[in-house]
C-alpha atoms as one frame of an Amber mdcrd trajectory, in Angstrom:
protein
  21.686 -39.294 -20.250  24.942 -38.106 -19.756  26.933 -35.774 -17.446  27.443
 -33.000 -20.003  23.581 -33.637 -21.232  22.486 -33.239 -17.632  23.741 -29.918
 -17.232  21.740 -26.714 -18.670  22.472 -25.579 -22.250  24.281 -22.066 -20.257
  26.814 -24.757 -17.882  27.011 -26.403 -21.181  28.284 -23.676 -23.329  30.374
 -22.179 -20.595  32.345 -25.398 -20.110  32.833 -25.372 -23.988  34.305 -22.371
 -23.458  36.606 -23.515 -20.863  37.657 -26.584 -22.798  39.088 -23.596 -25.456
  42.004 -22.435 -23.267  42.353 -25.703 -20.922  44.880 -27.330 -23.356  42.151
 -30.500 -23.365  40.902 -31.496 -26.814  37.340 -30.132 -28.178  35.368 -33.254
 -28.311  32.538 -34.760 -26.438  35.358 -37.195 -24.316  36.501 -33.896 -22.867
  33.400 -32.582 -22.288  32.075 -35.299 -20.415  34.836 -35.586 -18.189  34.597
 -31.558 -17.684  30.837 -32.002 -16.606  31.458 -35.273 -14.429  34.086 -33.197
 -12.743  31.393 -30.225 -12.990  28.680 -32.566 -11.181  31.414 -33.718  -8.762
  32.006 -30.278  -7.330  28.759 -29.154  -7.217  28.157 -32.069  -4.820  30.999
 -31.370  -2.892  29.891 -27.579  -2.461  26.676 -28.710  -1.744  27.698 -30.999
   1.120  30.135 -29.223   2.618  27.907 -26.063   3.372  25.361 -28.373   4.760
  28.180 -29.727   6.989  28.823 -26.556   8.104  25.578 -25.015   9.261  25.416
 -23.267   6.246  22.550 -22.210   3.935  22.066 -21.304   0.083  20.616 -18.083
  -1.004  19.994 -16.168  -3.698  20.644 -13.212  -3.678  23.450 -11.287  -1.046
  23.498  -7.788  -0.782  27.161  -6.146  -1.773  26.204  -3.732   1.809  25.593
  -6.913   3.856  27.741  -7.370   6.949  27.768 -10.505   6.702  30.065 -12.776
   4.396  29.140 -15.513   1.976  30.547 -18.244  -0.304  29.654 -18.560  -3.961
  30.244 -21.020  -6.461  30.520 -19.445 -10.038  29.703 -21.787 -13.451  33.680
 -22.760 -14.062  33.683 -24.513 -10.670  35.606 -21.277  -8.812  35.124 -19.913
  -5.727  34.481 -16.930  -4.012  34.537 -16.059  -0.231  33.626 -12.982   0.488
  34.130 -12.188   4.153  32.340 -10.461   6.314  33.025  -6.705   7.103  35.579
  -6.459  10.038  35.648  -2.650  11.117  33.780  -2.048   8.013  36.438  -3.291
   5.658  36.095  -6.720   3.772  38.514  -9.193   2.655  37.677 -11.630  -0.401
  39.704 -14.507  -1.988  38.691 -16.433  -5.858  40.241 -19.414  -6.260  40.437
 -20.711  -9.649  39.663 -24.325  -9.925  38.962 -24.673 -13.255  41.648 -25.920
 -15.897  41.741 -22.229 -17.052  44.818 -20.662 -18.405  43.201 -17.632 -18.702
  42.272 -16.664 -15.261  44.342 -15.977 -11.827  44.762 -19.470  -9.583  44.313
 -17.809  -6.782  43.753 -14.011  -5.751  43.105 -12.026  -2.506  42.394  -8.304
  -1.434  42.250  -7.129   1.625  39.970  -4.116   1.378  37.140  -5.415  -1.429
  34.222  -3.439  -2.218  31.494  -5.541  -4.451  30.062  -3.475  -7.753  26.626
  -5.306  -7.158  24.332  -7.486  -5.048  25.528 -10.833  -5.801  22.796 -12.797
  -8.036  22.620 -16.326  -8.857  22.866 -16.622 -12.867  24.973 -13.338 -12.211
  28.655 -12.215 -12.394  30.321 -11.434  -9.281  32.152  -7.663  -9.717  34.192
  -5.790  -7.450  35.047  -2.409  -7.514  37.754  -3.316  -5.489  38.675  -7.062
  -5.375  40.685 -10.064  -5.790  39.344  -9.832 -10.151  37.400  -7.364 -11.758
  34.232  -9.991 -12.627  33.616 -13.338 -12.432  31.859 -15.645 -14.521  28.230
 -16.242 -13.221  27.315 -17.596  -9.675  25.527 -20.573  -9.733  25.922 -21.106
  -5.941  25.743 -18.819  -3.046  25.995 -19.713   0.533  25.465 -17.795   3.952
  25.839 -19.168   7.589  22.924 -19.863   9.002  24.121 -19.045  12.014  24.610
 -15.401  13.833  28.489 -15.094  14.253  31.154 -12.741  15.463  33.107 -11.305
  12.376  35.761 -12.714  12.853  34.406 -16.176  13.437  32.453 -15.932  10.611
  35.701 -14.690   8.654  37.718 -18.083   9.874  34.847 -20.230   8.916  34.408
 -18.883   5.518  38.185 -19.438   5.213  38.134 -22.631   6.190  35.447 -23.674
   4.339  36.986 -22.109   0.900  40.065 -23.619   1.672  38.322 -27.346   2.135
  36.466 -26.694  -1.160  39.854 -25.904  -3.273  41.348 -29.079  -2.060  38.647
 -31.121  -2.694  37.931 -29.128  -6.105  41.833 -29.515  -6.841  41.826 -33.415
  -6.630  38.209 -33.441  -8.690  40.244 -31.778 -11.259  42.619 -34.585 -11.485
  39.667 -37.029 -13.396  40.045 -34.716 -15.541  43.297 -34.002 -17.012  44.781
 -37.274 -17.860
């Protein structure tokens, strides 16, 4: 079987959708590389929250304290940090071959729409976007921290996961 026929008919169509506006061309080459990369991230996410005492959930509450890391069907990320004096910073990083979405974004004072849900969009009334594409990821520390502790190791985290992401997306675009 291969990498793209490993992946569920929804990752499939959404990376389809991706390949429209990432300047790659619309055949199956491109698609497998695009789900090998796919596959290759997930991994990485995977490992790198078990590396850091961190666990996956399903569901997060948008009232939560606490902050969280999601993974969302193009391969972006999300860190939402945890409310500091009751206001909450988030960052997306794009790290998809999208030309249609932000690289990178941040706000300062976010406010999340909705629980977060895997299979779900991520929105913000008040964010770095308006809505992500669906989470197929989320990730909490397992354990109780400080705010701002929590806030640097969600940071550091994200900003691990981009890097690695960002040289994943070099097997790609050749």
């Amino acid at each position: 079987m291969s990498a793209f026929e490993s992946l569920s008919i929804e990752i499939q169509d959404h990376l389809k959708q991706i390949a429209k506006t990432s300047g790659l061309p619309l055949n199956e080459d491109s698609y497998e590389r695009m789900a090998a990369a796919w596959l290759e991230k997930k991994s990485i996410f995977e490992d790198t929250i078990k590396d850091r005492n961190m666990v996956e959930v399903a569901f997060f509450g948008k009232d939560e304290d606490r902050g969280a890391l999601a993974l969302t069907w193009s391969g972006s990320i999300l860190n939402i940090g945890p409310k500091v004096d009751g206001i909450r910073a988030c960052e997306y990083t794009s790290i998809g071959m999208r030309s249609d979405v932000p690289p990178a974004a941040g706000e300062d004072h976010s406010e999340l729409s909705a629980d977060l849900e895997i299979d779900e969009p991520a929105g913000f009334v008040i964010g770095p976007i308006k809505t992500s594409s669906p989470l197929f990821k989320i990730a909490v520390a397992c354990d109780q921290l400080e705010p701002e502790e929590e806030e640097a190791l969600l940071t550091q985290v994200s900003q691990n996961l981009a890097e690695d992401f960002a040289e994943v997306n070099k097997t790609v675009i050749r």
